[in-house]
ROVEX-705121 format. One record per residue (C-alpha): residue number from 1; residue in one letter; y, z, x. Coordinates in steps of 0.1 Angstrom, whole numbers. Each point is the difference from the previous one (the first is absolute). Example, Ala and Ser with C-alpha at 12.3 -4.5 7.8 and 13.67 -1.06 7.14 Angstrom:
ROVEX-705121
<atom num="1" residu="A" py="-45" pz="78" px="123"/>
<atom num="2" residu="S" py="34" pz="-7" px="14"/>
END
This chain:
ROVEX-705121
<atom num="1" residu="X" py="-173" pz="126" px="197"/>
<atom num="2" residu="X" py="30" pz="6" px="-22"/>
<atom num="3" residu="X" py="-9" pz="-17" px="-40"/>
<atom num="4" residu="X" py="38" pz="1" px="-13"/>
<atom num="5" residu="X" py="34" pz="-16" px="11"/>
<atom num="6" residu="X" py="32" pz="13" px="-5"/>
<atom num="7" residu="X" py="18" pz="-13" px="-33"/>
<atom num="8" residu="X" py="32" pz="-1" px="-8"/>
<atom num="9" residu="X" py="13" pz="-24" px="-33"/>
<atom num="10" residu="X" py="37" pz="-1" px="-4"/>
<atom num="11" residu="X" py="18" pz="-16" px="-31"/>
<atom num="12" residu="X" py="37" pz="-6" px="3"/>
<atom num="13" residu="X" py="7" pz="29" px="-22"/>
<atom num="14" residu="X" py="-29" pz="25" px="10"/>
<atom num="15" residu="X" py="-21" pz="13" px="19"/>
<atom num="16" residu="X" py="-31" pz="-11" px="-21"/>
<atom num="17" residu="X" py="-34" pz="15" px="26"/>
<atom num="18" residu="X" py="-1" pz="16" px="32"/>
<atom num="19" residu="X" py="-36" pz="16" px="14"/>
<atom num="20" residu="X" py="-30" pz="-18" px="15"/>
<atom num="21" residu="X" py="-19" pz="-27" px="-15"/>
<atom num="22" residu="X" py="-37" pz="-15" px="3"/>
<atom num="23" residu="X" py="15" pz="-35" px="-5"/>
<atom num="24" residu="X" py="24" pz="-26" px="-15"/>
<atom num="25" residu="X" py="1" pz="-29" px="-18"/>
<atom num="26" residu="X" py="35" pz="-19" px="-4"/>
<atom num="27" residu="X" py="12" pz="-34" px="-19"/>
<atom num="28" residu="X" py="7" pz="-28" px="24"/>
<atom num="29" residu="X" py="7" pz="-35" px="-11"/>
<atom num="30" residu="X" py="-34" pz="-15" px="8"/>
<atom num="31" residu="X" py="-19" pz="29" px="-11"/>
<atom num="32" residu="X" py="-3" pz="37" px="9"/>
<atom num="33" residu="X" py="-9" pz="21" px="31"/>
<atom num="34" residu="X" py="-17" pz="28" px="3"/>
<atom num="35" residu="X" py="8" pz="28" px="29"/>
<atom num="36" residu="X" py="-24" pz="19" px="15"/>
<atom num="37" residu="X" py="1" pz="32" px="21"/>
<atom num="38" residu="X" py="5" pz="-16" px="40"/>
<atom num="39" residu="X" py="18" pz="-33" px="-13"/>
<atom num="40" residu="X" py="12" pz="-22" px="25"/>
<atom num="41" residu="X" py="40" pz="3" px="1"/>
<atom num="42" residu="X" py="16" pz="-22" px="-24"/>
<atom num="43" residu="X" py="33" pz="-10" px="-21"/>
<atom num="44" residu="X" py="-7" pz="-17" px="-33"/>
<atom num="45" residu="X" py="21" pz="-11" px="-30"/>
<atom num="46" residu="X" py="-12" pz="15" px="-33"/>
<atom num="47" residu="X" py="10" pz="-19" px="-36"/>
<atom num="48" residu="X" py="-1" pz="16" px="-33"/>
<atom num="49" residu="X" py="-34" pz="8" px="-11"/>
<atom num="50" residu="X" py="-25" pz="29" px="-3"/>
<atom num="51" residu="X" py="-3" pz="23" px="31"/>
<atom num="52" residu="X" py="-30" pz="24" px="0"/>
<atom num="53" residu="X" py="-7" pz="30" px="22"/>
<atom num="54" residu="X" py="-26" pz="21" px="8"/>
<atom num="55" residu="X" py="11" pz="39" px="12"/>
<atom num="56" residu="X" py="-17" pz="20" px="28"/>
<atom num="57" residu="X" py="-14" pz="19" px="-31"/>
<atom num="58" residu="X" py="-17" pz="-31" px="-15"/>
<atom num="59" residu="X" py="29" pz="-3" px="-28"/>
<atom num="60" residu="X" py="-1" pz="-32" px="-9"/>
<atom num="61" residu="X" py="41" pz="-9" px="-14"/>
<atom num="62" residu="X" py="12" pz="-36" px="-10"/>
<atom num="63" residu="X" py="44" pz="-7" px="1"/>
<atom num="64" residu="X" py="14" pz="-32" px="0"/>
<atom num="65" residu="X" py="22" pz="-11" px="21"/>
<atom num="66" residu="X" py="35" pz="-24" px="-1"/>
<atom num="67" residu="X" py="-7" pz="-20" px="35"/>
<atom num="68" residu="X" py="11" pz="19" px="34"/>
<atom num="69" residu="X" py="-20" pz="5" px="35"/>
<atom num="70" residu="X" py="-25" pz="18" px="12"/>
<atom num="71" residu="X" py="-2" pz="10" px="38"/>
<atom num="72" residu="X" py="-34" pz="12" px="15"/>
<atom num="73" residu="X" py="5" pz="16" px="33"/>
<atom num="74" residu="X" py="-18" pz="30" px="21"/>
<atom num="75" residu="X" py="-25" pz="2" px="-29"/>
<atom num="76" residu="X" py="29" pz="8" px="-23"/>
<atom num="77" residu="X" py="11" pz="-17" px="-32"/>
<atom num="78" residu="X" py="36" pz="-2" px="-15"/>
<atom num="79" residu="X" py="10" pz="-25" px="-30"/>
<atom num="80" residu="X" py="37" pz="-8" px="-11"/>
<atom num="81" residu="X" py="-6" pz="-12" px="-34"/>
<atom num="82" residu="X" py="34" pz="-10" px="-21"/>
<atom num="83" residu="X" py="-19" pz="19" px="-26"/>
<atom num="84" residu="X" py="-34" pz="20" px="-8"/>
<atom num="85" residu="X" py="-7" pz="9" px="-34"/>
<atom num="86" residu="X" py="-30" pz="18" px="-11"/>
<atom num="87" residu="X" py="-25" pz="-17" px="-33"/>
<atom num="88" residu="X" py="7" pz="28" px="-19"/>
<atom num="89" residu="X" py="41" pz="-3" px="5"/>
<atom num="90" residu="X" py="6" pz="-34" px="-11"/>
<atom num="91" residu="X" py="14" pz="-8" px="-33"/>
<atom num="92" residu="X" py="-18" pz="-30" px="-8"/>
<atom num="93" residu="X" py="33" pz="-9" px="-28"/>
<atom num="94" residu="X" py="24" pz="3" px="29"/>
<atom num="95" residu="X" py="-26" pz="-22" px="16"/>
<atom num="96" residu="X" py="-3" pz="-29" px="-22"/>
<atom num="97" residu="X" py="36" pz="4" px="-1"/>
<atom num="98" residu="X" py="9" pz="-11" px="37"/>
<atom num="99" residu="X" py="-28" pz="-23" px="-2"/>
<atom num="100" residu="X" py="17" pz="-20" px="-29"/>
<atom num="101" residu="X" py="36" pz="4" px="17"/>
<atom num="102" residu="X" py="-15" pz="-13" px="34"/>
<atom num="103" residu="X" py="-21" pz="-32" px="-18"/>
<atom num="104" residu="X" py="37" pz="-12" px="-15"/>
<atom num="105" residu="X" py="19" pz="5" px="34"/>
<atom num="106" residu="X" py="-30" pz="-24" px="13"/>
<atom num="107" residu="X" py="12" pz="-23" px="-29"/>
<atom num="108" residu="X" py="34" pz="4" px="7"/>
<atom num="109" residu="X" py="18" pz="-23" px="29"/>
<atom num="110" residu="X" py="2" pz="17" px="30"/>
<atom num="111" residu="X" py="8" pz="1" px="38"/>
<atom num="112" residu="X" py="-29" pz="5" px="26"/>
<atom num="113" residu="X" py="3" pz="34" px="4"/>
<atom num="114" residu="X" py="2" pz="10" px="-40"/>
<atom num="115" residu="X" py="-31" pz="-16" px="-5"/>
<atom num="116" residu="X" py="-18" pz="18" px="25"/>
<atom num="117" residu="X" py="15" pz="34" px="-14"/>
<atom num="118" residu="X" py="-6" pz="-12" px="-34"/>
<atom num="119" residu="X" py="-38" pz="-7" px="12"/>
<atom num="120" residu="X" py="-6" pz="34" px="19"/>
<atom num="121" residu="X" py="14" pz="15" px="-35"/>
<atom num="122" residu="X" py="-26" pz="-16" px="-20"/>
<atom num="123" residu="X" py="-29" pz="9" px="27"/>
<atom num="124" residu="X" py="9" pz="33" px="-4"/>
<atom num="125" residu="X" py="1" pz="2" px="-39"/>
<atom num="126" residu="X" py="-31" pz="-13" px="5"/>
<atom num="127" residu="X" py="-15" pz="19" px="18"/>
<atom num="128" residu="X" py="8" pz="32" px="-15"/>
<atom num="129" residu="X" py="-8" pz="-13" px="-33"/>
<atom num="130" residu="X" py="-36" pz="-10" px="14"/>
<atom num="131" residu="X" py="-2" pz="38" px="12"/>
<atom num="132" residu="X" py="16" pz="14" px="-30"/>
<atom num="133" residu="X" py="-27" pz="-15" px="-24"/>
<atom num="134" residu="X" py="-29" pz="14" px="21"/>
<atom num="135" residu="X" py="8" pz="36" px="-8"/>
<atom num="136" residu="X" py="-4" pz="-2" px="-36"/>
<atom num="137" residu="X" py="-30" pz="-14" px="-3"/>
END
């Protein structure tokens, strides 16, 4: 019986891993989920958080991710992620940055639809600046 999937992570900029992987495990809003070789097929909504993947080669790797969709289908996984940025890649100043300009658009008045924006903004900041502190320590 066949121990990888297919996996295929897209950001909207790059190509960010292609190969097969031993499993998955993606943000969702109540929690994570973890995909196995042989998943049932499936749709889901991923939000900003930590994604970490495990390569048929038992490399262990850890991006975050800006919210998108993952689709499981024929024992193959592809994400669409607005963005995946590796630990290592994030500028934790350009970080606390958006995470400051996001908390004053929350403060700010605004329609509907800005404060969701202005909420997926400061998820993100986050989240990268949760990820971004891990790799110096």
């Amino acid at each position: 019986m066949e121990r990888t999937f297919g996996l295929h992570i897209v950001a909207s900029d790059k190509d960010f891993y292609s190969g097969r992987g031993k499993k998955i495990v993606l943000p969702m809003k109540d929690g994570e989920i973890c995909i196995l070789p042989r998943h049932s097929d499936l749709m889901i909504a991923i939000v900003p958080g930590e994604m970490r993947f495990e390569t048929a080669d038992g490399e262990k790797r850890t991006a975050i991710v800006g919210g998108g969709f993952a689709q499981i289908i024929n024992n193959r996984v592809t994400v669409l992620a607005d963005s995946v940025e590796r630990p290592e890649d994030i500028d934790l100043k350009r970080a606390e940055e958006a995470r400051e300009r996001a908390k004053e658009q929350l403060r700010q008045k605004q329609s509907i639809e800005e404060y969701y924006i202005s909420r997926a903004a400061l998820a993100r900041a986050m989240s990268r600046l949760k990820a971004g502190g891990r790799k110096e320590s």
